[in-house]
Residue, then its C-alpha position, 0 to 999 in steps of 0.5 A: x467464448x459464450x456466456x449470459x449475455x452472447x446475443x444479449x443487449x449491453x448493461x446499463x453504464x455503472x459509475x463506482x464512486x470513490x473506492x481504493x482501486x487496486x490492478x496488482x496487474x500494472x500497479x495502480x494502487x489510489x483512490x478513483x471513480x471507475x466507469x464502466x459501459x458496454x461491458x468494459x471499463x470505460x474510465x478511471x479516474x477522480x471525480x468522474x462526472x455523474x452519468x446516466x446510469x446506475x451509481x455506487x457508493x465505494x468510499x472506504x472500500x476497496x475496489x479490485x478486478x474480478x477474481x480468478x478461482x483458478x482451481x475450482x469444480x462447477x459442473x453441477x448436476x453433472x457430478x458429484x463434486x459440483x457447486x454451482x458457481x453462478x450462485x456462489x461466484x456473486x458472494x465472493x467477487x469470483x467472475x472467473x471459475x476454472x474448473x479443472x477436469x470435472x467433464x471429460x469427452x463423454x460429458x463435455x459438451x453436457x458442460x458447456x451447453x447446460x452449465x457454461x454457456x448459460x452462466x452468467x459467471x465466467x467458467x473456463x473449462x479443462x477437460x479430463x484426461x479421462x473419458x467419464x471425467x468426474x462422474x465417480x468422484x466424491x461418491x465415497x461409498x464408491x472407490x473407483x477412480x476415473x482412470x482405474x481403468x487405463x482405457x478411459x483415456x482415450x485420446x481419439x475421442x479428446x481429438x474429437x473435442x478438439x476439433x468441435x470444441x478445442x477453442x473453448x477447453x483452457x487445458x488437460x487435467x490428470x489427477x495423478x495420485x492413487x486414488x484416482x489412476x490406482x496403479x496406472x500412472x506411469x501409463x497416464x502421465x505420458x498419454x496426458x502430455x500427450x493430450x496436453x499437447x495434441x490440443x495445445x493446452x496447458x497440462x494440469x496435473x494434481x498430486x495426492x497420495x502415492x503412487x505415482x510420486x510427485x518425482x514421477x510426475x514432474x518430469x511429465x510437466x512443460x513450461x507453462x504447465x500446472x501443477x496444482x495441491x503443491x501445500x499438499x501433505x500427502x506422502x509420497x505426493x508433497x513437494x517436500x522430502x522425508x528432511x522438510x527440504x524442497x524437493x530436486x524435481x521441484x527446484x527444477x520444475x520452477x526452473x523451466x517455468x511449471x506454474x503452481x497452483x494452491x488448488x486447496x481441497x478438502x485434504x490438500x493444504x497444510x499450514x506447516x508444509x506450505x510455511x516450510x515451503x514458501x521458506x523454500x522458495x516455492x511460491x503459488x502462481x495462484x491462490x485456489x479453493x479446489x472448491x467443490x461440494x465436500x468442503x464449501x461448508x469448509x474446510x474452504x468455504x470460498x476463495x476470500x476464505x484460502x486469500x485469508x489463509x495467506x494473510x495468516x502466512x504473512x502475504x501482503x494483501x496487494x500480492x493476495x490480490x495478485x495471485x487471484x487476478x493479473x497472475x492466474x490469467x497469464x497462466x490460464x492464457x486470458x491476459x484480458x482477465x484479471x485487470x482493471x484498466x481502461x479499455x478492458x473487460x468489466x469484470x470487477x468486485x467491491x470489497x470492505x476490508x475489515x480487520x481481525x478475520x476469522x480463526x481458520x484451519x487447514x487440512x490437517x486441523x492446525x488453525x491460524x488468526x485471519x489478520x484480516x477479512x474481506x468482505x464482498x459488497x458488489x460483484x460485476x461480470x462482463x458488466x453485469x451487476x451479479x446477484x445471489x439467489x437461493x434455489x433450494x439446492x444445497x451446494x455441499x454434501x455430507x456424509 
């Protein structure tokens, strides 16, 4: 697909001295030089010699692929809800950016030629079951949901981006929970699979308060589907019944292959529910924010923020790193991304890893001890070393 640097000249060679290099994807765990040249990764090993580009000094830290936000809204300027990922992905080592329906036919290509393609961050797009996407959303003094009206999901006009775009759209979203599709559930669910397959993307479905139930929805979702807020503490919507016991529908959905996704959010993640469910068997294919502009100043603040959250639950930091690189790759169907191996793609990030992280909360208020923190010291994409810049914007909104 198209990004900062289609048409441009390559990057110049950078050597990475040192550092632990960490690819969850095949294993490689040990201390290597890591080259890279012409947007790719072009050796690792020990005591590379020296070359004639640029050099950095990695000992003692740790040295990963990009990471993958496999849940997150980056359409700013075009909604409410939007952050602006080539600005926030360079402080947190993400060079690749889902976004998971924030533009819908009507805003789509809008998207893509004034906020994807210029990125110089990756951003993997999913396009909106509803026609006006976003557009409503997180205007809380407005509450109207993209899909109020049934209409909006108007399946001849996604044909239509299908047949101009359909190589750059990663999947369909739905957001199935009240507030979103108000009564209109049972109708949506099955234009949404529809979608999802007259396009031949995955289906990406989020859960929230009722209706429709998380049973309604689950039978609408395919291998290879997604299914996103599954630590959600919403009734009705949760993965778990009135007992704390995991629901049949679930138990079957991972039986069949749905993937699952954490997709944070401001009012989607519970340390009890997902500590019961993780008890349960019910383990994330991937590690994401649902980063968007209510809750950058928390209670998500970025994605290094959520893989913290998991330390607190008690995941080793290898399968943290995991779940936000080789694994939500293979969902998203980019199995080029999220790796670290000879031959592949420059995307890459330096972390030093500190010990005694910061005291977190959740969507209900519970808080836990970080055991641990990262802290980001070089970001690279497509080979790109990536730099933060203020703007004078501010990427949250309050109320």
């Amino acid at each position: 697909m198209g990004g900062a640097n289609s048409g441009e000249q390559s990057p110049e060679p950078l050597l990475i001295r040192g550092g632990r290099v960490i690819d969850p994807g095949s294993g490689f765990d040990q201390v290597a030089d890591v080259l890279l040249a012409q947007g790719r990764v072009a050796a690792i090993s020990r005591d590379l010699p020296t070359n004639d580009g640029a050099e950095f000094d990695a000992h003692g830290a740790l040295v990963v692929p990009g990471l993958i936000d496999m849940h997150t809204h980056a359409y700013w300027g075009g909604t409410l809800l939007g952050v602006n990922a080539d600005k926030l992905g360079p402080r947190s080592g993400v060079t690749t950016w889902v976004d998971c329906g924030s533009a819908g036919a009507a805003t789509f290509e809008g998207f893509l030629y004034h906020v994807i393609r210029p990125s110089r961050v990756r951003i993997l797009p999913l396009i909106n079951l509803s026609y006006i996407g976003l557009t409503a959303a997180g205007n809380l003094s407005m509450d109207v949901g993209e899909l109020h009206d049934w209409r909006f999901a108007d399946l001849r006009e996604l044909a239509r981006m299908r047949d101009t775009h359909g190589g750059e759209i990663a999947g369909v979203k739905l957001r199935a929970s009240n507030n979103a599709c108000g009564e209109n559930g049972p109708m949506l669910l099955p234009l949404a699979r529809e979608a999802a397959d007259m396009l031949g993307v995955p289906l990406m479905v989020h859960v929230g308060a009722a209706p429709p139930t998380i049973d309604e929805v689950l039978p609408f979702l395919a291998e290879g589907d997604i299914l996103t807020h599954i630590y959600n503490p919403a009734l009705g919507g949760g993965v778990l019944d009135a007992r704390g016991k995991l629901r049949t529908s679930v138990r079957d959905a991972l039986a069949r292959g749905v993937r699952m996704d954490v997709g944070h959010g401001g009012s989607s993640f519970s340390f009890r529910i997902a500590e019961l469910a993780m008890d349960q068997g019910l383990l994330p294919d991937a590690i994401s924010t649902d980063l968007h502009a209510h809750n950058v100043d928390g209670p998500v603040f970025d994605l290094l923020a959520v893989m913290a959250k998991f330390g607190a639950l008690g995941m080793d930091l290898v399968e943290v790193l995991r779940l936000v690189t080789a694994s939500p790759a293979t969902v998203m169907r980019h199995p080029e991304l999220g790796r670290l191996g000879v031959g592949g793609e420059a995307d890459l990030a330096v972390f030093r890893l500190e010990a005694g992280g910061d005291e977190l909360v959740d969507s209900e208020g519970q808080r836990r001890q970080a055991p641990w923190r990262l802290r980001n010291e070089l970001t690279v994409c497509r080979g790109q070393v990536l730099h933060s810049f203020e703007d004078g914007r501010s990427e949250g909104r309050h109320y």
